[in-house]
ZAKOL-838330 format. One record per atom (N, C-alpha, C): residue number from 1; residue in one letter; atom name; x, y, z. Coordinates in Angstrom, 2 decimals. Layout:
NODE:NUM:A:CA:X:Y:Z $
...
END
This chain:
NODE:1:X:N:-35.45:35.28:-137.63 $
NODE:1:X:CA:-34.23:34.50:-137.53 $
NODE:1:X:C:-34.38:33.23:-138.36 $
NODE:2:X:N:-33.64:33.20:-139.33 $
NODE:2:X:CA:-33.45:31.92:-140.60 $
NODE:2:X:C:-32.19:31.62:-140.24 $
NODE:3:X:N:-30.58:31.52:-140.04 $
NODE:3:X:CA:-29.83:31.53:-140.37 $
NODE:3:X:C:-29.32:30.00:-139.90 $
NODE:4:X:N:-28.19:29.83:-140.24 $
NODE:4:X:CA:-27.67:28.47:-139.59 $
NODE:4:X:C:-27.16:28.37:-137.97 $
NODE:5:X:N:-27.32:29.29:-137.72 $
NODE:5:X:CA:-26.47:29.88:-136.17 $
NODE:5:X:C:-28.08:29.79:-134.98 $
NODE:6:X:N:-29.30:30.16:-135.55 $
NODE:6:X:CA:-30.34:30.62:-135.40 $
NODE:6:X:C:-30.88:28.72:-134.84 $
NODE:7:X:N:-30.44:28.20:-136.12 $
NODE:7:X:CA:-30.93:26.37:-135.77 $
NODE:7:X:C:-30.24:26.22:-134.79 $
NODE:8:X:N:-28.82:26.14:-134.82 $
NODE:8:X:CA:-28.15:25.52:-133.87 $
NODE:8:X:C:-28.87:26.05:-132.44 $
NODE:9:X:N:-28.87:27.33:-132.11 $
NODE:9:X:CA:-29.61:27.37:-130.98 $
NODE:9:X:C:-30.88:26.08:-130.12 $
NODE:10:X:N:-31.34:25.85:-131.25 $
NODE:10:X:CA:-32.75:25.18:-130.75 $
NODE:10:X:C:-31.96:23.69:-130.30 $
NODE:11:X:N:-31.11:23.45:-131.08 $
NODE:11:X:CA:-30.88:22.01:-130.90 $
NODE:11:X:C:-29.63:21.17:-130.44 $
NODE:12:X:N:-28.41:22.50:-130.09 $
NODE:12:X:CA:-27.42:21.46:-130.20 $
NODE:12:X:C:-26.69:21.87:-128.41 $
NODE:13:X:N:-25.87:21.10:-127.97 $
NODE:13:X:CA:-25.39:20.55:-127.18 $
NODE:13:X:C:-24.71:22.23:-126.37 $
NODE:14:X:N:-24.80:22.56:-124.91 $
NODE:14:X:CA:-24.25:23.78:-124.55 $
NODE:14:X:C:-23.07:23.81:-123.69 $
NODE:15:X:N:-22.35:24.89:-124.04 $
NODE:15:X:CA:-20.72:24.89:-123.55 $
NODE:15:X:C:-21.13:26.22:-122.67 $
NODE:16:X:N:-20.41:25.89:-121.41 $
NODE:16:X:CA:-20.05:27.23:-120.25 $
NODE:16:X:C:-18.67:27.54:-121.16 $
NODE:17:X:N:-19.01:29.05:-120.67 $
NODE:17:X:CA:-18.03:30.14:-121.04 $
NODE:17:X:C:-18.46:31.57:-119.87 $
NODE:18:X:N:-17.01:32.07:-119.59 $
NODE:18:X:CA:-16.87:33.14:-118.49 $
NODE:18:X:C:-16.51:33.94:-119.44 $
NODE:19:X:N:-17.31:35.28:-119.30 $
NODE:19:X:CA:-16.99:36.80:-119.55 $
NODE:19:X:C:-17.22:37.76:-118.67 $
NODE:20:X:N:-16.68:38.73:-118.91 $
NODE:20:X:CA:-17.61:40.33:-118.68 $
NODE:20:X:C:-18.33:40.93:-119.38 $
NODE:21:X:N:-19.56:41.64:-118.85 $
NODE:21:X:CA:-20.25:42.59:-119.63 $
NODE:21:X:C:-20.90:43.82:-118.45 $
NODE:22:X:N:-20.76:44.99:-119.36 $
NODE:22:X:CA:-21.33:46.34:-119.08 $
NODE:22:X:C:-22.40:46.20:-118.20 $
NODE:23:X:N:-22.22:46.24:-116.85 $
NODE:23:X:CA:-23.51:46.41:-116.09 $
NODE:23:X:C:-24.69:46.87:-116.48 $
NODE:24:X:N:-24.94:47.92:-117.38 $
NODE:24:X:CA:-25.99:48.38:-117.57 $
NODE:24:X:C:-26.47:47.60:-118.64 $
NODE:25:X:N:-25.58:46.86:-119.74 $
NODE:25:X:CA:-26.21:46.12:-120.78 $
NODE:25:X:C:-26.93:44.44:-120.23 $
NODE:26:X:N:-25.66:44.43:-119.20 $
NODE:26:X:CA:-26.51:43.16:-118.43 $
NODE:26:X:C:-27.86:42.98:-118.08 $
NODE:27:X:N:-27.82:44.26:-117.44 $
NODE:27:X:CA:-29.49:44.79:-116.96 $
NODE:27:X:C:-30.68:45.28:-117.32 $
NODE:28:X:N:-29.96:45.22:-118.77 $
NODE:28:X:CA:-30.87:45.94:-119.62 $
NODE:28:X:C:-31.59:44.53:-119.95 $
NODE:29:X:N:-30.52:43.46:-120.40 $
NODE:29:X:CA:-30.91:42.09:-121.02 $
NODE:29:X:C:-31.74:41.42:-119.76 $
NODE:30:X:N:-31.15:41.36:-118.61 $
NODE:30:X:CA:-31.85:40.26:-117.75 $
NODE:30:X:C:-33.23:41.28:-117.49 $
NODE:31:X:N:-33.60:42.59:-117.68 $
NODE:31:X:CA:-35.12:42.96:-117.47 $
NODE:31:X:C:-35.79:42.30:-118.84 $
NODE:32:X:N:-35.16:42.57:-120.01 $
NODE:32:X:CA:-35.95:41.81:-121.31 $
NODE:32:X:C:-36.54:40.30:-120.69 $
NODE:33:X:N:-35.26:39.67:-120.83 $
NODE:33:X:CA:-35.72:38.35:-120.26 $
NODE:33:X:C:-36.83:37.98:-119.41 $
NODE:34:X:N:-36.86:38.81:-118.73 $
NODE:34:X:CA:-37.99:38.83:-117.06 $
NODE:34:X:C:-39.19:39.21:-117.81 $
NODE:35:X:N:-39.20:40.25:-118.81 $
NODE:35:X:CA:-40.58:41.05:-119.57 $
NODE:35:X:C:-40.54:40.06:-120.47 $
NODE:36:X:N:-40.03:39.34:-121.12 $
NODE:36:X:CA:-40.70:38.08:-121.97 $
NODE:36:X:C:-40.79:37.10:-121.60 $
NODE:37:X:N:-40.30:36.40:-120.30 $
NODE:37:X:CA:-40.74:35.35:-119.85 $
NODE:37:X:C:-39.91:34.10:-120.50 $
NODE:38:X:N:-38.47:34.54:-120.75 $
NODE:38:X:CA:-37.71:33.80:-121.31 $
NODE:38:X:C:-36.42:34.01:-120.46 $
NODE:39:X:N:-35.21:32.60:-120.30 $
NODE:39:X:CA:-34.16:32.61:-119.80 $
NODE:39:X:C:-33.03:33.85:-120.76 $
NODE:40:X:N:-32.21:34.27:-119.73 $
NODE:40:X:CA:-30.86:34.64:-120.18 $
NODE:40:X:C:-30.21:33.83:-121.23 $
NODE:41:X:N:-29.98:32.89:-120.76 $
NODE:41:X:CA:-29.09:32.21:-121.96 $
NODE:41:X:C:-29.94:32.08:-123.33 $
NODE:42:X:N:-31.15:32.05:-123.05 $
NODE:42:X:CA:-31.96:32.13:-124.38 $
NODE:42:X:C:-31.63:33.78:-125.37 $
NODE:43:X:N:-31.60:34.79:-124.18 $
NODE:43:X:CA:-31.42:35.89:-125.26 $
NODE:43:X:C:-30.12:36.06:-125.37 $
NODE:44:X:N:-28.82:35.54:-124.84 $
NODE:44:X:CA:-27.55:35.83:-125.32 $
NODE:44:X:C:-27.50:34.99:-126.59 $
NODE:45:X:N:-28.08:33.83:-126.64 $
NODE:45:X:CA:-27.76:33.00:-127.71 $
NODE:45:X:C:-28.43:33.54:-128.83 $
NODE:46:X:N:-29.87:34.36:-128.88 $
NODE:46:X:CA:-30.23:35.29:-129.98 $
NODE:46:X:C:-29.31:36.45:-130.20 $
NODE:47:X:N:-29.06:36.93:-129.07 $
NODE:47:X:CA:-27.47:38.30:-129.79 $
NODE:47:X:C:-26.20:37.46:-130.36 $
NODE:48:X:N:-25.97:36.79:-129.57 $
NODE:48:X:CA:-24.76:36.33:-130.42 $
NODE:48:X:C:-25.04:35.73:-131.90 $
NODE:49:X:N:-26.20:34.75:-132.02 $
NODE:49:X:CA:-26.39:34.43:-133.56 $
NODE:49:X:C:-26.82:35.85:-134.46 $
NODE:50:X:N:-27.75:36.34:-134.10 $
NODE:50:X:CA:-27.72:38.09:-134.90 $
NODE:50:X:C:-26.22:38.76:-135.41 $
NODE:51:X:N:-25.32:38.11:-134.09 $
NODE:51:X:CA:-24.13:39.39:-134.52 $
NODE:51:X:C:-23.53:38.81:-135.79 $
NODE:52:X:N:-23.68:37.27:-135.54 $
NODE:52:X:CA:-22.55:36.52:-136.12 $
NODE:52:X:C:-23.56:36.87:-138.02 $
NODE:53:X:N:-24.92:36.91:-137.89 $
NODE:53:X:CA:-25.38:36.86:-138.94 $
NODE:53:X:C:-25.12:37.90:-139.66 $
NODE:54:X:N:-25.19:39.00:-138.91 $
NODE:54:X:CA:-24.97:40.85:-139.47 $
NODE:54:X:C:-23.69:40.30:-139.77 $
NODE:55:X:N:-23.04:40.26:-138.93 $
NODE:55:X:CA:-20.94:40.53:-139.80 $
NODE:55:X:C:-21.01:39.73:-141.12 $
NODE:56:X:N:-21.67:38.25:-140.81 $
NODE:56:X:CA:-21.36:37.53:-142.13 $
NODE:56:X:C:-22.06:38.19:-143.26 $
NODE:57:X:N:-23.10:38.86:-143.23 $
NODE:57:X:CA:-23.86:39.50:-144.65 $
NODE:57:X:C:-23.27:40.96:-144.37 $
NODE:58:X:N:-22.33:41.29:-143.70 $
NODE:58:X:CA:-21.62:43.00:-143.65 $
NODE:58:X:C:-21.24:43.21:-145.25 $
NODE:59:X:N:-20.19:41.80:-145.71 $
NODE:59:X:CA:-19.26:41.95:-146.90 $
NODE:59:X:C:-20.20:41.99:-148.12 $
NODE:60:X:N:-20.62:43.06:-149.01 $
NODE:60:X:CA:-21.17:42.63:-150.13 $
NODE:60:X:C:-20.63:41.32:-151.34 $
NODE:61:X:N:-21.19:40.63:-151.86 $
NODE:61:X:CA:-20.86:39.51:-152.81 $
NODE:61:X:C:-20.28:40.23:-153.92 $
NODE:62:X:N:-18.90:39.89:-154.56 $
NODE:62:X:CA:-18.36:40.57:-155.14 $
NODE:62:X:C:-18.79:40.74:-156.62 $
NODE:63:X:N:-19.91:39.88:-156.98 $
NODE:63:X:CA:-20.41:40.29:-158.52 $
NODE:63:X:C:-21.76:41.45:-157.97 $
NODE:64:X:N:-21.68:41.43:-156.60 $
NODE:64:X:CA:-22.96:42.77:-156.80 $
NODE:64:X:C:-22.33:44.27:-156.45 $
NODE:65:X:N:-20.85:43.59:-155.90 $
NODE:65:X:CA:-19.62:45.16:-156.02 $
NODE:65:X:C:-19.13:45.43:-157.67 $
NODE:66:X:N:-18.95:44.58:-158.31 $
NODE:66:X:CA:-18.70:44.33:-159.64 $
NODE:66:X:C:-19.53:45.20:-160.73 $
NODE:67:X:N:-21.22:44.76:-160.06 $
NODE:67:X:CA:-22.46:45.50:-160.94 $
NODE:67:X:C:-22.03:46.97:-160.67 $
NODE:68:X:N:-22.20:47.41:-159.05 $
NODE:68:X:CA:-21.98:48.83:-158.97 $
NODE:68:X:C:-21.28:49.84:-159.30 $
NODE:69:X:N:-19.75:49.22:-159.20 $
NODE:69:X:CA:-19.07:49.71:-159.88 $
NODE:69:X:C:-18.81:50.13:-161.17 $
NODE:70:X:N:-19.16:49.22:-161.99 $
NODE:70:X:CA:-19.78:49.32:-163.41 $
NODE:70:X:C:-20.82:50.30:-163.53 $
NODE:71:X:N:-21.97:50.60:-162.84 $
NODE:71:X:CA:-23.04:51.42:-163.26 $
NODE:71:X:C:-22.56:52.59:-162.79 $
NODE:72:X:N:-22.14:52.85:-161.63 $
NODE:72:X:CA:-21.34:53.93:-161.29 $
NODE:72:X:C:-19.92:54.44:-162.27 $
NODE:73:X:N:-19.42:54.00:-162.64 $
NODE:73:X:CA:-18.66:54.41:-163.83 $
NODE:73:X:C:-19.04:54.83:-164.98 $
NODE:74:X:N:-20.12:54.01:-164.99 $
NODE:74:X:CA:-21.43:54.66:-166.69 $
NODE:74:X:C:-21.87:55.73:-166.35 $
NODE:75:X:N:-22.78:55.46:-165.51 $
NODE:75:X:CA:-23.81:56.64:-165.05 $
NODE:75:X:C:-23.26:57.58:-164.08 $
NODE:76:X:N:-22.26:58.10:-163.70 $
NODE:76:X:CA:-21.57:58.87:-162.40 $
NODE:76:X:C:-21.95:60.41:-162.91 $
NODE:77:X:N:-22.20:60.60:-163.52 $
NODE:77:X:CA:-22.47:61.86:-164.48 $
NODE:77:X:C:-24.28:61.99:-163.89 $
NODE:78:X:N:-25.02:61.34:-164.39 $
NODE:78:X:CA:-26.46:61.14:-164.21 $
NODE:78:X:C:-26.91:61.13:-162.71 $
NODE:79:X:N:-25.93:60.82:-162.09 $
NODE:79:X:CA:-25.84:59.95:-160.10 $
NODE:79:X:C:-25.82:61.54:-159.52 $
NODE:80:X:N:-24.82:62.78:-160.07 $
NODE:80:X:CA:-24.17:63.55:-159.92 $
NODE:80:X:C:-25.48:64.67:-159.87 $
NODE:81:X:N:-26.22:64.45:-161.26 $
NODE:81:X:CA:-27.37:65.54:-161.30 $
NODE:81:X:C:-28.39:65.57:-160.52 $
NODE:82:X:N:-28.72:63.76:-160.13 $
NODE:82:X:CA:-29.61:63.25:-159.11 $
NODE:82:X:C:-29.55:63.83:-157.97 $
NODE:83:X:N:-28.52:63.94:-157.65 $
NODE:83:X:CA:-28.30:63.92:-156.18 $
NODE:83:X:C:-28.11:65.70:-155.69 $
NODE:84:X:N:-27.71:66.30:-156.89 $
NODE:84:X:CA:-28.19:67.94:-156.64 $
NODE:84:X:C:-29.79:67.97:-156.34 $
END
């Protein structure tokens, strides 16, 4: 964990918030917690910064959609024999 979501954890100021969650995922998390010897709110605040990190790097950067597309238009012929 590098991300900017990842810092904030360690250091900044905490807000209550009410949800629901899947009994069994609850239970799955509060046995982790108990087997590492760490609070709940410590491992929701690692899933939630993970999720937020995965979605934000989901979108590829559009000059490396740009490259692909390009090589795939050259080479789609060559990609074609490969992959037989």
């Amino acid at each position: 964990m590098c991300g900017e979501y990842e810092r904030a954890i360690v250091s900044q100021t905490r807000e209550k918030f009410a949800t629901q969650v899947n009994t069994e995922i609850l239970s799955a998390v509060r046995k982790l917690a108990e087997q590492e010897g760490r609070q709940l709110q410590a491992l929701m605040d690692e899933a939630l910064a993970d999720l937020i990190e995965k979605r934000k790097n989901a979108n590829p950067r559009s000059h490396v959609m740009g490259a692909y597309l390009a090589s795939n238009e050259r080479y789609s012929s060559l990609y074609k024999k490969l992959a037989e």
